[in-house]
C-alpha positions as CSV (number, residue, x, y, z in Angstrom):
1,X,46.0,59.8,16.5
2,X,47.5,62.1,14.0
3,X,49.1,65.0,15.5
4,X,46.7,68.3,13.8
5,X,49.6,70.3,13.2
6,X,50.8,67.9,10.6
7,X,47.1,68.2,8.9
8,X,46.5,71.3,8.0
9,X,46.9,72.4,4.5
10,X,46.3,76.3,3.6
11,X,44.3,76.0,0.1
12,X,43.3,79.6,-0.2
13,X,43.9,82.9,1.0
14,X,41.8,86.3,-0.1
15,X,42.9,89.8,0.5
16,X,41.0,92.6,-0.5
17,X,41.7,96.7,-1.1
18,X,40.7,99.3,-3.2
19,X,42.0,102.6,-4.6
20,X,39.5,105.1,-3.8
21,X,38.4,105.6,-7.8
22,X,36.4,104.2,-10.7
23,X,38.5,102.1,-13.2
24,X,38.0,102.2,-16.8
25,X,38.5,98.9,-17.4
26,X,38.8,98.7,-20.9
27,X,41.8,100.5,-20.7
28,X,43.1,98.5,-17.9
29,X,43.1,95.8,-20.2
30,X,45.6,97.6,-22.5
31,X,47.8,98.5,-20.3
32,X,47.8,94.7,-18.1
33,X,49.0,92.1,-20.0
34,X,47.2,88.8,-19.9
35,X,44.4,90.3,-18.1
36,X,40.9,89.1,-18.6
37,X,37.9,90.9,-19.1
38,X,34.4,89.9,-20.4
39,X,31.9,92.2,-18.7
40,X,28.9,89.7,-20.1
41,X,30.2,86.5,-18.3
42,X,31.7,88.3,-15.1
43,X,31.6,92.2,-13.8
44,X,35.6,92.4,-13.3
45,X,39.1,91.9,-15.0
46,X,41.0,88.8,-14.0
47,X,44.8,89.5,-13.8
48,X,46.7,85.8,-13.5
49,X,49.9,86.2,-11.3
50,X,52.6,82.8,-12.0
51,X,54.4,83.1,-9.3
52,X,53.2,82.3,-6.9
53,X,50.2,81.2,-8.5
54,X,47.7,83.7,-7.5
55,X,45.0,85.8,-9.3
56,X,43.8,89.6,-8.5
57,X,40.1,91.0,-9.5
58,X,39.6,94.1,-10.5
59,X,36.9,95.9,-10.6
60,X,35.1,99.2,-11.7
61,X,34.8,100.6,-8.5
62,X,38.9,100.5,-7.8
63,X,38.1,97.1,-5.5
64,X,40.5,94.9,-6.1
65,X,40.1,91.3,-4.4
């Protein structure tokens, strides 16, 4: 029997906060680099992190996931 400590694998963690005011996210994308934002497809900006791999939402509100 295979010992369970040796089988778990952590695929994804979530955090989640906000900032306690409405973003302007047009702007947001000026100022972030590399920061995606198509309001059609999906409500909130996508900001890629490389290292380590990892991606934050943002959104309108001041959530950021």
């Amino acid at each position: 029997m295979t010992d369970p400590k040796e089988t778990i694998n952590i695929e994804n963690v979530v955090a989640s906060t906000g900032i306690g005011q409405e973003l302007d996210l047009q702007s947001v994308a000026m100022d972030l680099e590399g920061a995606d934002y198509d309001p059609e497809q999906f409500p909130g900006r996508r900001l890629p992190h490389a290292g380590p791999k990892s991606a934050a939402l943002i959104f309108r509100s001041g959530k950021i996931v």
